[in-house]
BAMI-409635 format. One record per residue (C-alpha): residue in three letters; z, x, y. Coordinates in steps of 0.05 Angstrom, whole numbers, plus 5000, padded with zeros to 4 digits. Layout:
residuo->ALA; Z->Z; X->X; Y->Y
...
END
This chain:
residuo->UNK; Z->4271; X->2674; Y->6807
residuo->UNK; Z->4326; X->2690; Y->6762
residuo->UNK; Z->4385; X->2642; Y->6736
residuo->UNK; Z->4446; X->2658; Y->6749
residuo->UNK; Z->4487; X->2662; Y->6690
residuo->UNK; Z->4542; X->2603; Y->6667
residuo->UNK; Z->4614; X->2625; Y->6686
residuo->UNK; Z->4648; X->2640; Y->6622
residuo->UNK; Z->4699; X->2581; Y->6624
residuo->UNK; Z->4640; X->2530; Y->6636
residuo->UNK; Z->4617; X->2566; Y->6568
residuo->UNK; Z->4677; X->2550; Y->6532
residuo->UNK; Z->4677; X->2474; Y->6568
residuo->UNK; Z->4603; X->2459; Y->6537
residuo->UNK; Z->4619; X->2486; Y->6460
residuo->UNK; Z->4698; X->2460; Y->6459
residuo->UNK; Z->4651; X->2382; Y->6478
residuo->UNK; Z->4612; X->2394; Y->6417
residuo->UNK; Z->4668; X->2419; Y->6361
residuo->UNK; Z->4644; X->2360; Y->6319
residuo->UNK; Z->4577; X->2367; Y->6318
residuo->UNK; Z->4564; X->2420; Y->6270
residuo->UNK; Z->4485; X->2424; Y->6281
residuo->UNK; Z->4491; X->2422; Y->6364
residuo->UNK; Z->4538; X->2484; Y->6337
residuo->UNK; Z->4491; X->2518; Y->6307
residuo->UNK; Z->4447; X->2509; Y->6367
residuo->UNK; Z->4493; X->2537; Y->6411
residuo->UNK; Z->4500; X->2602; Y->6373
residuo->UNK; Z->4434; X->2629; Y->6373
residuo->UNK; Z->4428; X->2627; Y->6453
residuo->UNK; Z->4471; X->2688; Y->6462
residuo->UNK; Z->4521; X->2738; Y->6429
residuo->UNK; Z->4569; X->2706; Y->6464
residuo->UNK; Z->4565; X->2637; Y->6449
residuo->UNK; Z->4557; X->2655; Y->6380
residuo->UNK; Z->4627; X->2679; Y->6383
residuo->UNK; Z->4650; X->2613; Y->6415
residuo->UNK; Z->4610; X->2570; Y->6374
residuo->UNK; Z->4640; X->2601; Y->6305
residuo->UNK; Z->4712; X->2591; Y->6319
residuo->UNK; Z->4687; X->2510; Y->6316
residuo->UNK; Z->4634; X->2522; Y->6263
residuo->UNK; Z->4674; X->2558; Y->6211
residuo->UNK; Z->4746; X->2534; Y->6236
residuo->UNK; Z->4747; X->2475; Y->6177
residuo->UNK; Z->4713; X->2483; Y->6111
residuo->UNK; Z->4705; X->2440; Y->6047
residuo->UNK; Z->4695; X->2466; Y->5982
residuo->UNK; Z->4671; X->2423; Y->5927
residuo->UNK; Z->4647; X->2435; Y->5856
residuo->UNK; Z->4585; X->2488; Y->5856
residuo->UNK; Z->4601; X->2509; Y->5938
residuo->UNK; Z->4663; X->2563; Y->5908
residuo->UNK; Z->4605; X->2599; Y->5878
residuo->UNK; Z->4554; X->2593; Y->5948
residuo->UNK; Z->4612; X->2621; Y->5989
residuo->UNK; Z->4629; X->2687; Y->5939
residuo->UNK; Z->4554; X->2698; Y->5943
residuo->UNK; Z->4560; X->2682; Y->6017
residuo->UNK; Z->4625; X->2729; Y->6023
residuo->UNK; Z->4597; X->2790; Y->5990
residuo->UNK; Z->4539; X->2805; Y->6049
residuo->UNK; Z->4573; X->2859; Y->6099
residuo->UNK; Z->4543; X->2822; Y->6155
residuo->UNK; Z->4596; X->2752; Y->6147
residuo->UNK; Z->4646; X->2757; Y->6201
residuo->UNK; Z->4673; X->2685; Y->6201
residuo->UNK; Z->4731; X->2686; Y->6151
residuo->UNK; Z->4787; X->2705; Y->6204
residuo->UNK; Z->4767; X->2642; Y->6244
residuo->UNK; Z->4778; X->2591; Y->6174
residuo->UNK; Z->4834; X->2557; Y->6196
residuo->UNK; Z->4827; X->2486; Y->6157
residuo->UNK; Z->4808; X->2489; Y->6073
residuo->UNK; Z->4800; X->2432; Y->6031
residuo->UNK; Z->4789; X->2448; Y->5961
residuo->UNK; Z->4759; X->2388; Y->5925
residuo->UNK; Z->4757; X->2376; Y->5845
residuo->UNK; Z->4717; X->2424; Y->5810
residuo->UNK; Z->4684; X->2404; Y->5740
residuo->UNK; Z->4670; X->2471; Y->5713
residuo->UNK; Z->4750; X->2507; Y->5719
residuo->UNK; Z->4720; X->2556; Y->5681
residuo->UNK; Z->4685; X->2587; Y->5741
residuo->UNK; Z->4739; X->2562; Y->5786
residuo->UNK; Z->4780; X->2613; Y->5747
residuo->UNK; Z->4726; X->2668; Y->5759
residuo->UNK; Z->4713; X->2655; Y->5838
residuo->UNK; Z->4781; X->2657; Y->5856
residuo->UNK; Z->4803; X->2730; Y->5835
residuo->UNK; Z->4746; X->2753; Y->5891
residuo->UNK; Z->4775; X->2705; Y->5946
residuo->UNK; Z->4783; X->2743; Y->6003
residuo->UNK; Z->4851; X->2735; Y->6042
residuo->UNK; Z->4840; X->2677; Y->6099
residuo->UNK; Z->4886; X->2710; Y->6158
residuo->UNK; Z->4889; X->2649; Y->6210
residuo->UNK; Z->4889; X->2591; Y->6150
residuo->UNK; Z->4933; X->2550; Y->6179
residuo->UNK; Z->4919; X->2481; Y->6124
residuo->UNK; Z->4901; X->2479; Y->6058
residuo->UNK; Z->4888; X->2416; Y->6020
residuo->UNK; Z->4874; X->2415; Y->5945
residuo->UNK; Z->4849; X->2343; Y->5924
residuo->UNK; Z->4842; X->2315; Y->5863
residuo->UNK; Z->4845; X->2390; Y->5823
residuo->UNK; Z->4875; X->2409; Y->5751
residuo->UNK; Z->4926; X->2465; Y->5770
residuo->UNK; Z->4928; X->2466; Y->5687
residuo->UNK; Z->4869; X->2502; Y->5683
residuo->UNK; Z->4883; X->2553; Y->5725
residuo->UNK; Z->4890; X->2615; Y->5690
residuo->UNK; Z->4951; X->2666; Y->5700
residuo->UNK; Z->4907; X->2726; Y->5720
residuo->UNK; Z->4876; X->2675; Y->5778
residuo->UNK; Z->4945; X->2655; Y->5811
residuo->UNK; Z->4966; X->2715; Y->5842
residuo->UNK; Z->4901; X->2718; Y->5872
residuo->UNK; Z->4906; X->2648; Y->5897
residuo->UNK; Z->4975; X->2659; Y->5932
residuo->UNK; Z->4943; X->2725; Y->5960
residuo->UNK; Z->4890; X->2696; Y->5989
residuo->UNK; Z->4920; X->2634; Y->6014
residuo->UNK; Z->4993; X->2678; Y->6034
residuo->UNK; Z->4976; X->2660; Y->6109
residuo->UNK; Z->4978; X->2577; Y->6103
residuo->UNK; Z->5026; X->2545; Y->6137
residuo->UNK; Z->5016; X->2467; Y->6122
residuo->UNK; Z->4994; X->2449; Y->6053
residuo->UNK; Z->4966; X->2379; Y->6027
residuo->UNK; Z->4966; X->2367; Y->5941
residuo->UNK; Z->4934; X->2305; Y->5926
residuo->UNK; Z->4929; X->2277; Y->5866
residuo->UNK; Z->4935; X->2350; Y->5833
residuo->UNK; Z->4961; X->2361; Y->5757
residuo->UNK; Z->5017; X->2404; Y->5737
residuo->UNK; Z->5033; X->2429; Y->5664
residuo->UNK; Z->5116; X->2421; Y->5697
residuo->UNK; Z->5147; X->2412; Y->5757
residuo->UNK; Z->5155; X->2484; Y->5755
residuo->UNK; Z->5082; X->2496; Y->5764
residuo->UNK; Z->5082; X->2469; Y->5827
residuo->UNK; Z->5151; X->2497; Y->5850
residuo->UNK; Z->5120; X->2569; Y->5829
residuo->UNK; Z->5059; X->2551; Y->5872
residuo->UNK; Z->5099; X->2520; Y->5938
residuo->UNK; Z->5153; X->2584; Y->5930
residuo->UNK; Z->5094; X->2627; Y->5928
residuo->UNK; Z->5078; X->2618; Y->6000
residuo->UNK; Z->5119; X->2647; Y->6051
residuo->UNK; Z->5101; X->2619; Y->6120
residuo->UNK; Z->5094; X->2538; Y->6099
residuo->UNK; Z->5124; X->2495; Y->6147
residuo->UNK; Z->5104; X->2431; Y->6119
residuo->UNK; Z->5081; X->2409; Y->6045
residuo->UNK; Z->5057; X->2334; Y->6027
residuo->UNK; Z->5049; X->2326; Y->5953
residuo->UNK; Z->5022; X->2273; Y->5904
residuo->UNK; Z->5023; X->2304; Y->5837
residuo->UNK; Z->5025; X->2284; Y->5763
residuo->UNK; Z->5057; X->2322; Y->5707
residuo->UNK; Z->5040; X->2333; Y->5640
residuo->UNK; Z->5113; X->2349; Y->5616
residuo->UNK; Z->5161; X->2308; Y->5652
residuo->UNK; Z->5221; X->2337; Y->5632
residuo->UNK; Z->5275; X->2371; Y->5679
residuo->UNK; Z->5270; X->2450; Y->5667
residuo->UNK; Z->5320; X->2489; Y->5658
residuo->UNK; Z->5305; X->2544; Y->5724
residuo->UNK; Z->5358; X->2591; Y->5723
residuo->UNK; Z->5347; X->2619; Y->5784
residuo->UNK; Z->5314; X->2562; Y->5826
residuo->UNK; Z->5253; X->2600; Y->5864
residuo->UNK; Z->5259; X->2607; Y->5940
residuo->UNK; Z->5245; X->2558; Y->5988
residuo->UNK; Z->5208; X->2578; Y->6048
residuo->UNK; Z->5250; X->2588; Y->6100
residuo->UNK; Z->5206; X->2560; Y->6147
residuo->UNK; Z->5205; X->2491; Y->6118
residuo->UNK; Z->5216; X->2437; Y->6160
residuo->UNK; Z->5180; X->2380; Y->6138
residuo->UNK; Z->5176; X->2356; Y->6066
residuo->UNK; Z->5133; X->2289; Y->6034
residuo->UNK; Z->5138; X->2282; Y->5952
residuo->UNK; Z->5112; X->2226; Y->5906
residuo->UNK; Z->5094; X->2233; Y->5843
residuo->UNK; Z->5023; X->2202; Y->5816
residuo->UNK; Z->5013; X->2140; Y->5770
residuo->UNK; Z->5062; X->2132; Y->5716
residuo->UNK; Z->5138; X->2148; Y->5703
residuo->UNK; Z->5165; X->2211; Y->5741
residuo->UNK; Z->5216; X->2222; Y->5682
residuo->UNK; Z->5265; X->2277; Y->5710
residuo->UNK; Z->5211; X->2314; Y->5747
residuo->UNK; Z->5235; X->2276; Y->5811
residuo->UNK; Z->5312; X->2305; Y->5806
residuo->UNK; Z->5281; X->2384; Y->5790
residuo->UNK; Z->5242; X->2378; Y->5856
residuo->UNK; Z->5303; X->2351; Y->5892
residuo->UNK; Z->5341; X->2402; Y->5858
residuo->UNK; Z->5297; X->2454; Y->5880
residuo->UNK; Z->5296; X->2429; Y->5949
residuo->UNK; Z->5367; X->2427; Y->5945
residuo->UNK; Z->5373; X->2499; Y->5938
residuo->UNK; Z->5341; X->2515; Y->6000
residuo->UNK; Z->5374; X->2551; Y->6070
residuo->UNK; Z->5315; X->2520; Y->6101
residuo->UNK; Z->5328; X->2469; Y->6152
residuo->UNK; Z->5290; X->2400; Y->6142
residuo->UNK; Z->5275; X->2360; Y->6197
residuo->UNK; Z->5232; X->2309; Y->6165
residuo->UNK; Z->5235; X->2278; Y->6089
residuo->UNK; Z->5184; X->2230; Y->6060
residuo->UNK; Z->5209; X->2212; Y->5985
residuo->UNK; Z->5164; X->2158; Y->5955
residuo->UNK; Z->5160; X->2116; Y->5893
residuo->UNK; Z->5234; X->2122; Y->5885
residuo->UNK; Z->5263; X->2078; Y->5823
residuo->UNK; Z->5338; X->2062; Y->5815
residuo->UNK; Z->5363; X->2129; Y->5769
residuo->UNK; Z->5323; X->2174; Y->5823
residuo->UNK; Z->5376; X->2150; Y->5875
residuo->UNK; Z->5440; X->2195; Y->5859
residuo->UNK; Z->5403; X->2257; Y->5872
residuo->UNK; Z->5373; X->2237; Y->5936
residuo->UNK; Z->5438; X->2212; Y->5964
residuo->UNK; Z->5458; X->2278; Y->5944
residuo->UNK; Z->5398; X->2314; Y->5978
residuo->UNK; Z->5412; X->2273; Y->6036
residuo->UNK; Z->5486; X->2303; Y->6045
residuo->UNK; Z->5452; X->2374; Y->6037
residuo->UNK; Z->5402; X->2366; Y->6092
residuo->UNK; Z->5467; X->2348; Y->6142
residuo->UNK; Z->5450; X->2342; Y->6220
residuo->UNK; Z->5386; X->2376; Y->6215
residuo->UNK; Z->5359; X->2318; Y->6187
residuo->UNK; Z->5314; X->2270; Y->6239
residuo->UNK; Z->5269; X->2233; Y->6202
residuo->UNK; Z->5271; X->2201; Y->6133
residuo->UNK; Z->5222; X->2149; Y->6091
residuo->UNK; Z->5248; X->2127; Y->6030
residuo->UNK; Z->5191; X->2088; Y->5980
residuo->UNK; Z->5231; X->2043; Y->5932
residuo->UNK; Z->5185; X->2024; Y->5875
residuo->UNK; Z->5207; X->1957; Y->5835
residuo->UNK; Z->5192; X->1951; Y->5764
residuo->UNK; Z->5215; X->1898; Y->5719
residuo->UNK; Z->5206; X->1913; Y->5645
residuo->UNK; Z->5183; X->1863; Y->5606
residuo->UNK; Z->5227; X->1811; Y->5577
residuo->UNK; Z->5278; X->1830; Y->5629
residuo->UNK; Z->5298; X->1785; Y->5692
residuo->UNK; Z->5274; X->1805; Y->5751
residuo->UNK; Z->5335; X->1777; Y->5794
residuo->UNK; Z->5383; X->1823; Y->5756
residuo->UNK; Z->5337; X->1877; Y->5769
residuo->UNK; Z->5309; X->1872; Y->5843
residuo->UNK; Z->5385; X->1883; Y->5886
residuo->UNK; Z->5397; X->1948; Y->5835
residuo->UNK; Z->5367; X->2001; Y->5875
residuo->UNK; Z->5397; X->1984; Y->5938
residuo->UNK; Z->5459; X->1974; Y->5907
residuo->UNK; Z->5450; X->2046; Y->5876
residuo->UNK; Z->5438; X->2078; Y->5942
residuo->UNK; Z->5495; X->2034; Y->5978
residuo->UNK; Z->5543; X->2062; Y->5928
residuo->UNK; Z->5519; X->2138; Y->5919
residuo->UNK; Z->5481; X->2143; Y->5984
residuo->UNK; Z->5538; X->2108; Y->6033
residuo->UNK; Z->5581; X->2162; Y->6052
residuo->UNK; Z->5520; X->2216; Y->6044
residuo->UNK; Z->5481; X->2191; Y->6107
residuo->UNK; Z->5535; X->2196; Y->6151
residuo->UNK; Z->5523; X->2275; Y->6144
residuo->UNK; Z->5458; X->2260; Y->6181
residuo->UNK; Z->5481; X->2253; Y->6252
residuo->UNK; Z->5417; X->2273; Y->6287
residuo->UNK; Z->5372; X->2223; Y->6246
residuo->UNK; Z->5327; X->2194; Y->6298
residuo->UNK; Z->5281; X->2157; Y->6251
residuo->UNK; Z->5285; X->2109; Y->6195
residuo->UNK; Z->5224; X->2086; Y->6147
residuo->UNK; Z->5232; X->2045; Y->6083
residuo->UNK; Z->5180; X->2021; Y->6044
residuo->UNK; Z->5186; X->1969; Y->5987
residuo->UNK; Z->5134; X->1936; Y->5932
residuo->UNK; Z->5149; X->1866; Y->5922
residuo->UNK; Z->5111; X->1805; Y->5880
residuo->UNK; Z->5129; X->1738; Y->5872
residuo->UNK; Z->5165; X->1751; Y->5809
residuo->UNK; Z->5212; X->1797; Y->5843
residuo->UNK; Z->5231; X->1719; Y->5874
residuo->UNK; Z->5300; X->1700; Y->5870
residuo->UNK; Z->5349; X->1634; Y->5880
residuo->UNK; Z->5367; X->1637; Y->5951
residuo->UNK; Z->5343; X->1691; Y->6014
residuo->UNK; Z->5333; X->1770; Y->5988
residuo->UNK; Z->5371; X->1818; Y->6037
residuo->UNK; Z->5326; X->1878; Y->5998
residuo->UNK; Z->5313; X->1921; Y->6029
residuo->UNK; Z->5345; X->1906; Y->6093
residuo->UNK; Z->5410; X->1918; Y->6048
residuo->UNK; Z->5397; X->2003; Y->6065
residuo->UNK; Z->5403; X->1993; Y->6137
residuo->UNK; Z->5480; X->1993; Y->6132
residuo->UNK; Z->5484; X->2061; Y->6109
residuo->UNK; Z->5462; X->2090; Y->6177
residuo->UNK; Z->5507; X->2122; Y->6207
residuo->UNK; Z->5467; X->2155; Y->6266
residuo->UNK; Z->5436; X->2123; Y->6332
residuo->UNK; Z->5373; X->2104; Y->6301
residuo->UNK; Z->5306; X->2107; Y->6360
residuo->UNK; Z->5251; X->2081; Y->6305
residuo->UNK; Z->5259; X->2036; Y->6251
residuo->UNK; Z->5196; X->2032; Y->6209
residuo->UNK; Z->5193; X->1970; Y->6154
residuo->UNK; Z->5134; X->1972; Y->6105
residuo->UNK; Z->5124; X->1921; Y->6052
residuo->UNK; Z->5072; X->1912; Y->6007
residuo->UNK; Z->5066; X->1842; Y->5979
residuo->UNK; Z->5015; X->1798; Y->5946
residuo->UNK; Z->5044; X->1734; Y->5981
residuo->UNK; Z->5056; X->1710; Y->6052
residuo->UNK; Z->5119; X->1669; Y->6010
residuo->UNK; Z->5149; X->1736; Y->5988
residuo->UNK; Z->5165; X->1747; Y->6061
residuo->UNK; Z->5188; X->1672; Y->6080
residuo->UNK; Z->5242; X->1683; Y->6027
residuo->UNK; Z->5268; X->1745; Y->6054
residuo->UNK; Z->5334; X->1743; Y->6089
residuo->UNK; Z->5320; X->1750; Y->6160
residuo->UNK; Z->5378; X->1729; Y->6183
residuo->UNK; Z->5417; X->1794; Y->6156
residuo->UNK; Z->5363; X->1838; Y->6185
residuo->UNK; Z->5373; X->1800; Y->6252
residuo->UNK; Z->5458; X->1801; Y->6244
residuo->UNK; Z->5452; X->1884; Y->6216
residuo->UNK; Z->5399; X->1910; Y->6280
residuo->UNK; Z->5435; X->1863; Y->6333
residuo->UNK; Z->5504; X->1873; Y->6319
residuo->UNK; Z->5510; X->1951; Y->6294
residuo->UNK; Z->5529; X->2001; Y->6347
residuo->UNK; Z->5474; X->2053; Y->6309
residuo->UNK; Z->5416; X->2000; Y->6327
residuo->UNK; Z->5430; X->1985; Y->6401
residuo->UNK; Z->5389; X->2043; Y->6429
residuo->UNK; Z->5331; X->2027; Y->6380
residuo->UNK; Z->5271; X->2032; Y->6416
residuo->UNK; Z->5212; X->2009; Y->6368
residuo->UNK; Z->5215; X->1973; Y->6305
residuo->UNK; Z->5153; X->1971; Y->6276
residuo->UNK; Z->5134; X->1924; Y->6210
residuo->UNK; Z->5079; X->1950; Y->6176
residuo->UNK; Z->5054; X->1886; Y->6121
residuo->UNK; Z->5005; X->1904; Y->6068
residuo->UNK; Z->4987; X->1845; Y->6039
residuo->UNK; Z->4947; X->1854; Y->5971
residuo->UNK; Z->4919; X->1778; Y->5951
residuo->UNK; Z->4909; X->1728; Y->6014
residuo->UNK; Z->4875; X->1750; Y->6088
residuo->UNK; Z->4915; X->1736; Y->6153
residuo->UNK; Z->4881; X->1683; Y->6194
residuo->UNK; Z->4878; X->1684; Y->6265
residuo->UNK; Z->4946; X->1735; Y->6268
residuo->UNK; Z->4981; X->1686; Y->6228
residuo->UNK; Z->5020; X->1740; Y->6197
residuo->UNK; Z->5039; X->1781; Y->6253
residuo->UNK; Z->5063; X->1709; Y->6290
residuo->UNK; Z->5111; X->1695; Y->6242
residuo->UNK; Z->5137; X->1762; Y->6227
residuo->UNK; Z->5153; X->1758; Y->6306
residuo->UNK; Z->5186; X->1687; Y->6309
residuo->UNK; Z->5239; X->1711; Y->6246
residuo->UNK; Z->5257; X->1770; Y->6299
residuo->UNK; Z->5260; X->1723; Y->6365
residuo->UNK; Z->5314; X->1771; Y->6400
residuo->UNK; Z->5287; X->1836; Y->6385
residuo->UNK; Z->5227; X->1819; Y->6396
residuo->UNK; Z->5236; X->1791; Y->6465
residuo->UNK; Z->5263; X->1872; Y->6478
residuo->UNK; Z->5198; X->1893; Y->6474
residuo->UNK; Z->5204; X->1936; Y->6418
residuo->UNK; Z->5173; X->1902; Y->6352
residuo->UNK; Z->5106; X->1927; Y->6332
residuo->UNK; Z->5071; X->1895; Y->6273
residuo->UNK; Z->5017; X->1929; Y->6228
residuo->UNK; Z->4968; X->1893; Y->6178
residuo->UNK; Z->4942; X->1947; Y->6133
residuo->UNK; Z->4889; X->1945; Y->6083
residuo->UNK; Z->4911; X->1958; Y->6013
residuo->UNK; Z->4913; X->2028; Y->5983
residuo->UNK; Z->4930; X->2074; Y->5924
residuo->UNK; Z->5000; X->2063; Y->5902
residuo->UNK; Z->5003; X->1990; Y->5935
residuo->UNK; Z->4980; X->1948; Y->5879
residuo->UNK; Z->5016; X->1982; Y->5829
END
């Protein structure tokens, strides 16, 4: 008695169940010709390269008989200890036609050679979304050079460190993808020097239009040029998170120092905002300690929220701090008197506080509890949210 065969879509059904399980996968695409074809868009459609695999898949990609590189569509590229070979794998890269994401973690862009980054662009020309984290540049125009050099990205979230921190002197700033519409920049551990204001200045130069901005680790000086950046984007900006990093050298006092930067922005950064009439969403993140305490309530960084000039729908509030008293000596009262009474704020739908809090645990909701009693009104709208997040990199800094 024979079987009768599956209908195709019941085919598809079983595999597209199974996507993450890689050896069920495997399974799957030895029963027939055609489930091998469904199976490999799940098997090969994310990769992850790391140290001694580069050389597996050149070995891998010279056999006639590999068919899955058109179905790639998600590449991580992990650190590699031996660049030298790095250098000789990549000028035999094939070109991966439906990459859609590439991340590079933790990699020395320095060691790249020049005869290898032509290849790399080639081969990677297709990408759309690309992740840097935690990769090192020579200059900021290393990494502008490498961004420029592909064509169809839509979205780009950096975290890089520089070697030369210095603004360059570009000349002709290298294009922008037009495509761009969604742009996150920090720089790693350490002082930025100018390298911030040649990546804004870059940015700057683009026709693209950018519907979403992440700029993190901001310090005081950094402000100007973002205001300016800001006024550039116009009405095609929607969403924006700002990072304001505090530091207090030593020797210096901290309550001169903590109201600068949002004095900085109020006075450069004012009039720029109002240029953003579609912004939709807010985000601003701030790094306080207990010695950032001064005589009397804080309004920092609540202090921003005046500069709005659009009908805000999310307003996201992060702070890191490494004491519940750091938030009992904020001034709530201003937040409550700058969301309730301004005409930007009264269609605000969510307003979410997101508390990372580096030295003591929350007992019982503790935290959340009294971040809802300091917001009594809003929160009886129905619209505060409140995140406890574990700490991470750049939060005990």
């Amino acid at each position: 008695m024979s079987v009768p065969a599956f209908p195709p879509e019941l085919d598809e059904q079983i595999i597209d169940h199974l996507h993450l399980d890689k050896p069920a996968l495997a399974v799957c695409a030895l029963v027939c010709q055609s489930w091998m074809y469904s199976s490999r868009y799940h098997l090969f459609g994310s990769l992850l390269l790391r140290g001694d695999a580069w050389g597996r898949l050149i070995q891998l990609l010279e056999s006639p008989r590999v068919t899955f590189v058109p179905y790639i569509r998600d590449l991580v590229l992990s650190g590699c200890d031996d660049n030298k070979n790095l250098n000789q794998h990549i000028p035999q890269l094939p070109t991966f036609p439906s990459l859609a994401r590439l991340r590079m973690s933790h990699l020395a862009w320095t060691d790249l050679s020049p005869s290898a980054t032509e290849p790399f662009l080639q081969a990677f020309s297709a990408t759309t979304n690309l992740t840097l984290h935690f990769v090192k540049f020579s200059t900021i125009r290393e990494l502008v050079e490498l961004v420029s050099g592909l064509p169809r990205l839509q979205q780009i979230t950096i975290v890089a460190t520089f070697l030369d921190k210095s603004n360059p002197d570009f000349g002709t700033h290298p294009p922008v993808a037009h495509a761009l519409t969604d742009v996150s920049f920090r720089t790693g551990p350490g002082r930025a020097g100018d390298s911030y204001e040649a990546f804004i200045s870059w940015l700057k130069s683009s026709s693209s239009r950018i519907h979403a901005l992440h700029l993190g680790a901001l310090r005081g000086a950094t402000l100007p040029a973002v205001s300016q950046l800001l006024h550039s984007l116009g009405p095609s900006l929607e969403d924006l998170d700002l990072s304001l990093l505090y530091r207090v050298p030593a020797g210096a006092s901290s309550s001169s120092l903590l109201p600068r930067i949002s004095t900085r922005f109020m006075t450069s950064g004012n009039r720029h905002l109002s240029s953003n009439t579609h912004l939709r969403r807010l985000g601003i993140h701030v790094s306080l300690r207990r010695f950032h305490l001064v005589r009397g309530p804080m309004n920092t960084p609540w202090a921003l929220l005046s500069a709005v000039r659009s009908p805000l729908a999310t307003l996201t509030i992060e702070l890191t701090v490494d004491a519940v008293v750091v938030l009992d000596n904020m001034d709530w009262n201003c937040l409550n008197t700058t969301l309730l009474g301004g005409e930007q704020f009264r269609g605000l739908r969510r307003l979410e506080f997101i508390v990372v809090l580096l030295n003591e645990g929350d007992e019982e909701g503790a935290l959340e509890a009294g971040i809802r009693a300091r917001v009594p009104e809003l929160d009886a709208r129905g619209i505060v949210e409140v995140v406890q997040k574990n700490p991470g990199w750049g939060e005990a800094s």
